[in-house]
N, C-alpha and C positions, 0 to 999 in steps of 0.2 A: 797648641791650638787654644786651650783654656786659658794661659796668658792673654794672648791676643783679643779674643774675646771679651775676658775681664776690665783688660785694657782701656780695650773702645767703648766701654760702657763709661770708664773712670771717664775719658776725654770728652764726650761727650756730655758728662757732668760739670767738667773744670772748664770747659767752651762756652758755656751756659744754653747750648742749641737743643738739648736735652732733659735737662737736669731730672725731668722726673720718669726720666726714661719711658715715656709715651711710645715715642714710635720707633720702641724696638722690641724684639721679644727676649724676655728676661726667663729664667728656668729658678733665680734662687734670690731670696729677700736680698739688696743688693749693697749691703755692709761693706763687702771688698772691696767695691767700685767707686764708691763714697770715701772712704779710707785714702785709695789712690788717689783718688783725684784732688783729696787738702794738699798730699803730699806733693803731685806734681804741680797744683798750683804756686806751691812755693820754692821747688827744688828743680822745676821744667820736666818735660817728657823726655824720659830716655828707659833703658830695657832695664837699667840699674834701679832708677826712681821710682815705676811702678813694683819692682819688687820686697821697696822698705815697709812697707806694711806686713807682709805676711814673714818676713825675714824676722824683723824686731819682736812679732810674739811668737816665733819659734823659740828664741832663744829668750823673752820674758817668761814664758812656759816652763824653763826646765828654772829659772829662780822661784816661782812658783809652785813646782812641781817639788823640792827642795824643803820650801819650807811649809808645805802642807803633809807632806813624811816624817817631817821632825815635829811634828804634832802632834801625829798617830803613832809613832815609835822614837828613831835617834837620828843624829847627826851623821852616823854611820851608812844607817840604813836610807836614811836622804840622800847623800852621795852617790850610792849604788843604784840606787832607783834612775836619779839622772845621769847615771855614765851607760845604765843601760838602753837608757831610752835614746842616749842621744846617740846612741851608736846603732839604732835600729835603722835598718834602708831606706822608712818612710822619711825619717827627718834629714838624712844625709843627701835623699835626692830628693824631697819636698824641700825642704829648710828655707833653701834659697829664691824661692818660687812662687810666681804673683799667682799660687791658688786660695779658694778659699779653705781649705783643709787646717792651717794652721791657724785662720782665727778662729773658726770653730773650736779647735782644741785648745786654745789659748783660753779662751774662755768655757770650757768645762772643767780644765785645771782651776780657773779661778772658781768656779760655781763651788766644786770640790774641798780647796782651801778657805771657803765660809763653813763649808759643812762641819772641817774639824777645826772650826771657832765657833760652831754654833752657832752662826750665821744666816737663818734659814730662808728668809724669807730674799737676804741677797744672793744667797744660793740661787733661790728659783729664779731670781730674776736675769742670772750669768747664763742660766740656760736657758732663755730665752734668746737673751743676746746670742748667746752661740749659734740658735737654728737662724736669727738674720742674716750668718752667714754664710751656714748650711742647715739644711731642714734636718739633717743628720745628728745634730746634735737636740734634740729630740727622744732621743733613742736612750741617752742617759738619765731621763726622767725616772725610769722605772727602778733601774738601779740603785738610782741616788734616792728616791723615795723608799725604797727596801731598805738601804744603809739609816736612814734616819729614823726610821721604826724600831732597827734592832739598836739603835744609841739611844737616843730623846730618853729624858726621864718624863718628858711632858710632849708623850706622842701627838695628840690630836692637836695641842697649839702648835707644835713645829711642822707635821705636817701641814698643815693649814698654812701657814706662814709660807711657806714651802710652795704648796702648790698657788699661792695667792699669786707669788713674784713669778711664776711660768705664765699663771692667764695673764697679767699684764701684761708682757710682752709677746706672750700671739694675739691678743687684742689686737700690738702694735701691728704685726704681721698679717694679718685679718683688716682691720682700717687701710692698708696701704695697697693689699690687693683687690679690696673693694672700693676706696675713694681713690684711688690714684692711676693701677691699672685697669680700672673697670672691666675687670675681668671676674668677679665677686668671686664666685666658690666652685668656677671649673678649673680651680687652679692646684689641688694638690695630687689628679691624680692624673700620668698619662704613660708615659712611656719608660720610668725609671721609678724604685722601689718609695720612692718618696721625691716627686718632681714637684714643678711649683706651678706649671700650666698647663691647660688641655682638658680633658674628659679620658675616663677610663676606656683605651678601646679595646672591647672583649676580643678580638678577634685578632689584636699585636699580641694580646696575654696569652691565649692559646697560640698562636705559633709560636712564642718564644718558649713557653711551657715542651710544648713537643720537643721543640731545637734541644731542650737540655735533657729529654726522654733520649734524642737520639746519638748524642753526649756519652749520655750513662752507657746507652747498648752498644754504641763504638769500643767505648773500655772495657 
């Protein structure tokens, strides 16, 4: 279902009936779609074409993921890193797959491999890029801000730098769903832990909250 979705948002990009996705309802900054849609405008529509974007930084992610290991440790320990990861379910049965999942992580791997080049401020700005293509990546700000604290010999300029490359690119994310979707800022909260439209509805929160009370007492 998330393919096809994704899909039609790309074609309607590459058609040009769309492009700035006006009249459809979008849930996530819409990088994948964009992505897909250079691809099929030069490769044509087919199930193969929309899924070379998210295919290629699966597997750009684990060269990646490689050489920002042998930066923190060895050649050994790089190796191991991506045989484990790429032997894990998510990649095996994402890998090949028009979701946004793997450019997100494509680009937190890269945010990652500035950090141990000291890198910081392209850091922040990879994870930015990453929640354009899921708001989820997001989530490694905090982490990665922790990691540079306990490394930086020059904390307050790297985190600065750091955090400078994340506002810039929700800026971007913030400009696009106020000039573009004029939907300005009833867009992060609705129906999932981190959505991209709607208004918080207290009353889906509480019943889903119960649903998982009633969850717990079933087990």
């Amino acid at each position: 279902m998330d393919e096809t979705l994704y899909s039609y948002w790309a074609l309607r990009i590459a058609d040009g009936s769309d492009i700035f996705l006006h009249h459809t309802t979008t849930d996530k900054f819409p990088l994948l779609p964009y992505m897909i849609a250079i691809v099929v405008s030069v490769f044509g529509n087919s199930e193969t074409t929309v899924r070379i974007p998210s295919f290629f930084c699966t597997i750009g992610g684990f060269f990646i993921l490689y050489k920002a290991v042998t930066n923190f440790y060895d050649k050994k320990t790089a190796l191991f890193a991506v045989i484990i990861t790429a032997l894990t379910k998510y990649f095996i049965v994402y890998g090949p797959t028009a979701f946004t999942d793997q450019i997100m992580t494509f680009f937190v791997l890269a945010s990652f491999l500035m950090i141990t080049e000291k890198k910081y401020f392209l850091s922040g700005i990879l994870i930015g890029i990453s929640a354009m293509a899921k708001l989820t990546g997001l989530f490694f700000y905090l982490p990665f801000f922790i990691g540079i604290f306990m490394l930086s010999d020059n904390r307050k300029k790297d985190l600065t730098d750091f955090s400078f490359g994340v506002f810039w690119m929700l800026l971007a994310i913030i400009m696009w769903a106020g000039l573009v979707e004029l939907n300005a800022f009833r867009l992060f909260m609705a129906n999932s832990p981190i959505p991209y439209k709607g208004t918080l509805d207290t009353e889906y929160f509480i019943n889903g909250f119960n649903t998982i009370k009633k969850y717990q007492a079933d087990l």
